[in-house]
Structure formats: structure tokens, C-alpha cells
C-alpha positions in Angstrom: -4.8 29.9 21.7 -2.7 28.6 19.2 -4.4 30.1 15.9 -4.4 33.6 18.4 -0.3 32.9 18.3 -0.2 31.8 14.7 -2.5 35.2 13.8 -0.4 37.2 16.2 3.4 35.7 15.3 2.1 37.1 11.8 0.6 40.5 12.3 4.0 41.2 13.9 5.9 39.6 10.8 3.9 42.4 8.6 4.4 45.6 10.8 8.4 44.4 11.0 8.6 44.7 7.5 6.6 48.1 7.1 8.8 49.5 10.0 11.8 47.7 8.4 11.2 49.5 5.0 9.8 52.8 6.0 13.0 53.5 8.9 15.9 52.2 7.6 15.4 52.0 3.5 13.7 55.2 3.0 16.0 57.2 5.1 18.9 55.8 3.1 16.8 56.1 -1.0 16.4 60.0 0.3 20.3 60.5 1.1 21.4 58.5 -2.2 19.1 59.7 -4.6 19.2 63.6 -2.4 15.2 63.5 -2.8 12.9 65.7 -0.3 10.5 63.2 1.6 7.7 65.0 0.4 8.4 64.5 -3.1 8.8 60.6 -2.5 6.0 60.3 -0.7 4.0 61.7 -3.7 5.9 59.1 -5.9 4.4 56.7 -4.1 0.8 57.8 -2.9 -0.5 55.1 -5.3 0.2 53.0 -3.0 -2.9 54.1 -0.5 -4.9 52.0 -3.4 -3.9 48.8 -1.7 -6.7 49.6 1.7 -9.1 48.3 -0.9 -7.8 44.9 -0.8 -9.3 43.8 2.9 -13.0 45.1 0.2 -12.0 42.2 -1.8 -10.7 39.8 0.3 -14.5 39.8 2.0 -15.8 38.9 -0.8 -13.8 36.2 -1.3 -15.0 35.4 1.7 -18.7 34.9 0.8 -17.3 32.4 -2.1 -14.6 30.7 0.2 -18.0 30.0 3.0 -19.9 28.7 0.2 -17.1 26.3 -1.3 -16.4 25.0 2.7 -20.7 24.2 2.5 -20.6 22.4 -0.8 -17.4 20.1 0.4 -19.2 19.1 3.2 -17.9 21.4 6.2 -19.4 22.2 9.5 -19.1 26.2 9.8 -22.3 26.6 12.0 -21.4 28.4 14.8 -20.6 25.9 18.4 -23.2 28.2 20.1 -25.8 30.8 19.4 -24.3 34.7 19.8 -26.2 36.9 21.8 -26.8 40.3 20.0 -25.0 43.1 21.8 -26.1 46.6 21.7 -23.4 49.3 21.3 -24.2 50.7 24.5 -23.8 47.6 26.4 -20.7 46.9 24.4 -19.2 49.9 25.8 -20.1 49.2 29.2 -18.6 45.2 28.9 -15.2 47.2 28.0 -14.8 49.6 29.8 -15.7 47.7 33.1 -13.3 44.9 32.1 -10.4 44.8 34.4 -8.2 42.8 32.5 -8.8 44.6 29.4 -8.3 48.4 31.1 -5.2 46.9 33.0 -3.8 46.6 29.5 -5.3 49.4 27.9 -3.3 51.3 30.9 0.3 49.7 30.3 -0.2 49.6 26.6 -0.9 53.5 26.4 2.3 54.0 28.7 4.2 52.3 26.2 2.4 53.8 23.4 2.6 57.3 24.0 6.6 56.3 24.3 6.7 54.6 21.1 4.5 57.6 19.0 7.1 60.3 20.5 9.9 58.6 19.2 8.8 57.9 16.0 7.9 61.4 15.4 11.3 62.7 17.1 13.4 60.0 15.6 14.3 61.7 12.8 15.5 65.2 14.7 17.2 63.0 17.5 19.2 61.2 15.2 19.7 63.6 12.2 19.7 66.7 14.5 20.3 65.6 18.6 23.6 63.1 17.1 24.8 65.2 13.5 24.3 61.8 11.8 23.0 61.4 7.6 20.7 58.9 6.3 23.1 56.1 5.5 24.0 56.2 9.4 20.0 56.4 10.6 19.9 53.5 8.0 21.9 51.3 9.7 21.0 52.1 13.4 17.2 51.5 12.3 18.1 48.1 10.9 20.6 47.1 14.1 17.1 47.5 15.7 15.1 45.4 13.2 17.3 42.8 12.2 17.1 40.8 15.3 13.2 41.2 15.4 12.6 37.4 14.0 14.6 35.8 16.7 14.2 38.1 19.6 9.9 37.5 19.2 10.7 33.7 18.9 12.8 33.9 22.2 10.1 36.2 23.7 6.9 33.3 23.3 10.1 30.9 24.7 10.1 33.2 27.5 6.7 33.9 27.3 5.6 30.4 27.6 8.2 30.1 30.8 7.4 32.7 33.0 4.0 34.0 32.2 2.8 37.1 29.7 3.4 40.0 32.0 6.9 39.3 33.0 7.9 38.9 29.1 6.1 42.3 28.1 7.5 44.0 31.4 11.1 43.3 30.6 10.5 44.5 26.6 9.1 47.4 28.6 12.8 47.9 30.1 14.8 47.0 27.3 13.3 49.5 25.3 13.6 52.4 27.9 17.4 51.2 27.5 17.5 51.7 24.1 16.3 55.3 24.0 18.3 56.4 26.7 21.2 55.7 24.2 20.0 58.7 22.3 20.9 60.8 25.3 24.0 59.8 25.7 24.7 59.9 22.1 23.2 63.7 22.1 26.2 66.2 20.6 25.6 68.2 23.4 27.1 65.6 25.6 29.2 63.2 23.1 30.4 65.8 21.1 30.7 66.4 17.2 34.0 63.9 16.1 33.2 60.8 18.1 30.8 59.0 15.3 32.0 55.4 15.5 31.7 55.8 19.1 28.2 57.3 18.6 27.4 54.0 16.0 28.8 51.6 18.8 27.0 52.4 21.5 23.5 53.0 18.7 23.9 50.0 17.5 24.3 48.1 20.8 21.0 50.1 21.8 19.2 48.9 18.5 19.9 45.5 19.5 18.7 45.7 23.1 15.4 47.5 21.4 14.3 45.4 19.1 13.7 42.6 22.0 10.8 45.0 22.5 9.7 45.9 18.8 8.2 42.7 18.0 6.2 42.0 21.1 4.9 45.9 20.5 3.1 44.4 17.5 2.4 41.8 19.1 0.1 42.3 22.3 -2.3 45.0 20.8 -4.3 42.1 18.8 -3.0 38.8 21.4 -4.3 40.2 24.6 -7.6 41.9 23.6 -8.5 38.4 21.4 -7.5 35.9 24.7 -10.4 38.6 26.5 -12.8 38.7 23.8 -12.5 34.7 23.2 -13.2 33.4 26.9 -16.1 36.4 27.3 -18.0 34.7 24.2 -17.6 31.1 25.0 -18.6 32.3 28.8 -21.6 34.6 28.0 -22.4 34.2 23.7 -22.0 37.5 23.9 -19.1 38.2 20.9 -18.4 42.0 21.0 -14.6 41.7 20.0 -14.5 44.6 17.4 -15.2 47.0 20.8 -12.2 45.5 22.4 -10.1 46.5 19.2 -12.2 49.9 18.7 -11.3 50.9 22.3 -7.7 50.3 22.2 -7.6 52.3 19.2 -9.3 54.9 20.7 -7.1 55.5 23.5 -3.8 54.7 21.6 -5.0 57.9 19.2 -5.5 59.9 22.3 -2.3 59.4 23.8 -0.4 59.7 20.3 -2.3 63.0 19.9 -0.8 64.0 23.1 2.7 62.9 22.9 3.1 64.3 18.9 1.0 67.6 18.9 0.8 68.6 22.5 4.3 67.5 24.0 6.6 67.5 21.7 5.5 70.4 19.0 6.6 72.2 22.5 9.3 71.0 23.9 10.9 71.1 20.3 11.0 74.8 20.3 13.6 75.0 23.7 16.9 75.4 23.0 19.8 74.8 25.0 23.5 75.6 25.0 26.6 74.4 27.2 26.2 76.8 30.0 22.5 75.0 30.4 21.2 78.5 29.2 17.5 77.9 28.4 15.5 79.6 25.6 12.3 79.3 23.8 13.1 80.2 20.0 11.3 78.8 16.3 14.7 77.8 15.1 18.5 77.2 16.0 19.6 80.6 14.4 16.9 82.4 16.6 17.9 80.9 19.4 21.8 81.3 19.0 21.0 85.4 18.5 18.7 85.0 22.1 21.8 83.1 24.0 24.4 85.3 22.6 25.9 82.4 20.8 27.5 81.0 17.5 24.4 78.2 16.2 26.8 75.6 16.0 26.8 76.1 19.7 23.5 76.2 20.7 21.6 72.6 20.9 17.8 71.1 21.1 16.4 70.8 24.2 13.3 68.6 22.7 16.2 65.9 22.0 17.5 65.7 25.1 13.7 65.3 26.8 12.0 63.4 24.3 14.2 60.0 25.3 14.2 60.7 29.0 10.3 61.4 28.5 10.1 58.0 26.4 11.9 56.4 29.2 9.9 57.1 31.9 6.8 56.2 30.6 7.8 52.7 29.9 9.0 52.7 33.3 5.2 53.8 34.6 4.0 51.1 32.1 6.7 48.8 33.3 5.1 49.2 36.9 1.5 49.1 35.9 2.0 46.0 34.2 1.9 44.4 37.9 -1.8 44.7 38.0 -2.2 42.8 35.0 -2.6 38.9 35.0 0.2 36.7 34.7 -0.2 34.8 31.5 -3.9 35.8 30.7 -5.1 32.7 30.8 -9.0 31.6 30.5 -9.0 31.3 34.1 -7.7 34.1 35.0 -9.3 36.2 32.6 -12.4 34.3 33.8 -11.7 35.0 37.4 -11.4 38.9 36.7 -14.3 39.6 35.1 -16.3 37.2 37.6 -17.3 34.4 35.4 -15.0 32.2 37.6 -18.1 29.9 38.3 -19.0 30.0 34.8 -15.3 28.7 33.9 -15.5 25.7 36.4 -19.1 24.7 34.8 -17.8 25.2 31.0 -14.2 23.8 31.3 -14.4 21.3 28.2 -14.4 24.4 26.5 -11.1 25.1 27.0 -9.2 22.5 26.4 -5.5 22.4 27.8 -3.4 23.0 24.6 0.1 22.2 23.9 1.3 25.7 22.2 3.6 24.3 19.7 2.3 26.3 17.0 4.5 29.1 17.0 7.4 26.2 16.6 6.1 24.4 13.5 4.1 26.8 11.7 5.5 30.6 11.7 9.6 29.2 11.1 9.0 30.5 7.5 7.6 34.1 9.3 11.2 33.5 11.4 12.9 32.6 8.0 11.5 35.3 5.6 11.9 38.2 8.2 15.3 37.2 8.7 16.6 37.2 5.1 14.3 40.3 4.2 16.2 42.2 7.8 19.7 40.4 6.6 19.5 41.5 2.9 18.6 45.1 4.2 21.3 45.5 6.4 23.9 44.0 3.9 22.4 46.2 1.2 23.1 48.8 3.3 26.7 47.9 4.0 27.9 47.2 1.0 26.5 50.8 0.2 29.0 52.1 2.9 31.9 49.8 1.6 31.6 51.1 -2.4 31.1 54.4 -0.7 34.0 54.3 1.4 36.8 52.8 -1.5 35.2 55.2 -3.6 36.0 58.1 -1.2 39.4 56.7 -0.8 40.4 56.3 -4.5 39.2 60.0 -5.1 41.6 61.3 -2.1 44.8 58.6 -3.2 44.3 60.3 -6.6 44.4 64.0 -5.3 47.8 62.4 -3.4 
């Protein structure tokens, strides 16, 4: 359990920063520096050499096995795996009821999570008039906080149990998209932009309670299942857990990027709630009988109240699953209850300090890597600002 937390508490350190970097820096290098984001992603397609590194790090691997040997180090496995068959892997996973349970809340929330990420740019660029610099800083109000709201989340995960922790990220997050609705010109208008940054930013905040344990649960949960089935059965067929979960996560982000929002992109709406399907504002402002500055999105309206509602159905769902997913219930679920009660010194009652002692340098480097972005960013905004101001005391 605890090197499941350490592995875990880590993996969500790593996405943060890649989320942290890609949302909120790039949208502010392609404002300053007025680059196309094709053209940067070019610049750095280099990059996609670093997938070799996991090639290398298995070999290391080999030597690391060899050196543990020499040094005197027990490494045999404590029992002997049964092999198991692909087919039979399939059936163990899908006809594990803990496992679909989560496979069913964690696709809610998924398909939530893919949509926004491929709408954000259009709801915040295009559904609230904001630039880069301003998507910037909503993006890090979001990420900032990540460090300490996942520390408070195993605090309150420890407390009340698993499933009530991931059910109220599950609501905070459906809070934090619904700001994008209110925040929609259509609704906010086009000269109320601190407004629109308050109530973002307040959003962000609330959000990023959620971002975290979104990185989170996709390896913690399907590791706790995999664990207790091998020290139950030998049978170790944890890569099908991971596969599966993929599997289903692509099919639901297939559905929410190509088949639901590619459509609901292309209605447009105006302030009479006139309807119309067009390929672009200016068609759509020539269909309504409009000016395009008054004609609106429809898509990012929907997508948040879309978003919403499915981490709502997730939110609901998640009542089925076990309260902490612990061995015994995990054991209990899949029927090896008996099994459990014969086998108990193999789970031996830990105290989960891990998270405490071991990740506060994840807690410390995430916060001054989120803390150094978001006061990169405003100091950007101050020299812009006084800038701005000189040029306009000098016209004076």
C-alpha cells in the first residue's frame, strides 16, 4: 500500500507538470512570441525521442537485478506466478466488479476531462474573448494549488474512505466548468474581464482539488485490484487491468472529441436563442440575419454543461464502488473472501505514513515549479501593463 501511494503521489507529480507546462506556458510563449501552434509544435517534435528512455531504463534493469544478486539480496519471488493466458486475462477483468465499478466512474469523468481539453481552447479564447496571457493564468489558478490540494485529498482520503474523496473531486470539478458558462460572452458580456478573471480564477482553484486525484486513481485503484488478486490466486495479470482501462478511456475520448463535439461545435447561437448549423461564425451571422459579432457558439455553451453532467453520472456511480478499496473488500467482491481470512499475514495492517515523509520534496518541487510559473506569468502582466501605461502618458 504504501510504495502503491509513493508510486502514485509521483505519477501525479509528473502529469502536473506536463499539464502545468503544456496549458498555461505554451498558451502564453504563443501570444508573446505571436507563433502559430503548429509551427511550435514542429520546433519541438524532437522531443518524441525521449519514449525511448523507458527502452533503456529496462536494461538498466537487467544490470540493476544482477548488482542486487551479487550484494547479497533476496529478489526471488514470495510465491510462484501462475501463467495466465490472454484469454483468461480478459475474462478475470472484465468479470471483476470492483475493477468495472471503476472502469464505469472513471470513463464518466474521463470522457468530461477529454472534452474539455479539446474545447478549452475555443471556450476560453472563443466562448469568453480572452488572449493567451489570460488562459495563462486561469490554467495556472488551476494548477498551482495541485501539491497541496492532493496532500489534503490522501488526508481526506485516509479519513473517510476512497470513494467519498474521488466523489467530491467529482463535484468540484463539475463546479469549475460550469464557471465557463457563466463566464460565456453570450451571457457575461464583452467589457466585464476582471469579472470574468474573478470568478475563473475562483473556478481554477475549486478544480484543481480534482486534477491531481485525476492522475491519481487510474494507476492506485487498478494496482490495489491487481495486488490482492496475485497474493490470493499467483495469478499476476496486472498489465490487463492497465490495458483495459486504456482501452475504454480511448473509446470514450473518441467519442467526446470526434463524435460530440466536432458536432455540437458547428451550432451557432445568437441572443434571440436563434439556432443554426453553419462551418463558421461569418456563415452563421449571414444564416441568422446578423452582424458576427453578434452571433455566438453553441458548442461552448454545451460542452461545460455536458462536462458537468457526466461527472455528476460518475459522481453517482461512484456509490457502487467500495469504500476505501481495501484487501478485504476487494477480496470480498471478487469472492476470495475465504481466501483472505486463510492468507491474512499477507496483508499486513500498515500505517500509511508514506505519503507524509517521503513525497514532501514531490509537495515542495511542484509547488515552486506551479509558484515560479504563475509569478512568471505575472510579472509578464505587470511589465506589460507599466509598459502600456508609459506609451499612453507619453501620447498625453
Amino acid at each position: 500500500d504504501n510504495q502503491r501511494l509513493r508510486v502514485s503521489s509521483f505519477k501525479s507529480f509528473f502529469d502536473t507538470i506536463t499539464y502545468c507546462l503544456v496549458y498555461a506556458l505554451v498558451p502564453l510563449l504563443l501570444d508573446v512570441f505571436k507563433m502559430h501552434v503548429d509551427k511550435f509544435a514542429i520546433i519541438l517534435l524532437p522531443l518524441m525521442a525521449t519514449m525511448l528512455i523507458p527502452l533503456f531504463m529496462i536494461k538498466e534493469g537487467d544490470k540493476f537485478e544482477a548488482k542486487a544478486i551479487k550484494e547479497g539480496y533476496d529478489i526471488t519471488p514470495l510465491a510462484e506466478e501462475e501463467k495466465v493466458g490472454i484469454v483468461e486475462s480478459i475474462k478475470l477483468t472484465f468479470t471483476n466488479k470492483p475493477f468495472l465499478r471503476w472502469c464505469a466512474v472513471n470513463c464518466c469523468s474521463f470522457f468530461g476531462l477529454q472534452m474539455f481539453l479539446v474545447a478549452m481552447n475555443a471556450l476560453i479564447s472563443g466562448g469568453m474573448g480572452m488572449n493567451g496571457t489570460q488562459m495563462a493564468i486561469l490554467n495556472t489558478c488551476a494548477f498551482a494549488p495541485v501539491s497541496l490540494m492532493l496532500y489534503l485529498f490522501n488526508k481526506l482520503k485516509a479519513r473517510k474512505g476512497l470513494r467519498f474523496a474521488y466523489q467530491t473531486c467529482l463535484l468540484s470539478f463539475a463546479f469549475c466548468i460550469l464557471t465557463f458558462v457563466i463566464n460565456n460572452k453570450i451571457i457575461m458580456g464583452d467589457d466585464n474581464v476582471m469579472l470574468q478573471m474573478i470568478i475563473g480564477c475562483i473556478g481554477g482553484v475549486v478544480g484543481s482539488w480534482a486534477i491531481g486525484s485525476f492522475f491519481m486513481m487510474p494507476y492506485l485503484i487498478p494496482a490495489q485490484i491487481s495486488s490482492v488478486e496475485e497474493k490470493l490466486t499467483g495469478k499476476n495479470h496486472s498489465a490487463m487491468y492497465f490495458a483495459a482501462q486504456a482501452f475504454t478511456t480511448s473509446i470514450v475520448s473518441a467519442i467526446a472529441s470526434s463524435l460530440v463535439y466536432e458536432n455540437i461545435k458547428m451550432f451557432f447561437i445568437n441572443k434571440k436563442f436563434e439556432v443554426v448549423w453553419a462551418e463558421n461564425a461569418l456563415e452563421a451571422s449571414l444564416k441568422l440575419g446578423v452582424l458576427e459579432n453578434q452571433v455566438f457558439n453553441l458548442g461552448t455553451l454545451l460542452v461545460p454543461i455536458i462536462v458537468s453532467v457526466f461527472c455528476f453520472i460518475g459522481f453517482l456511480i461512484a456509490f457502487k464502488m467500495p469504500k476505501h478499496y481495501s484487501p478485504v473488500e476487494v477480496a470480498k467482491e471478487i469472492g476470495l473472501e475465504k481466501e483472505y481470512q486463510e492468507n491474512l499475514d499477507l496483508f499486513p495492517q500498515e500505517k500509511l505514513t508514506v505519503y507524509d515523509e517521503e513525497s514532501l520534496l514531490v509537495n515542495i518541487a511542484l509547488w515552486v515549479l506551479s509558484g515560479s510559473l504563475f509569478g512568471f506569468i505575472w510579472q509578464y502582466m505587470v511589465i506589460s501593463s507599466v509598459d502600456k501605461f508609459d506609451k499612453v502618458k507619453c501620447k498625453t
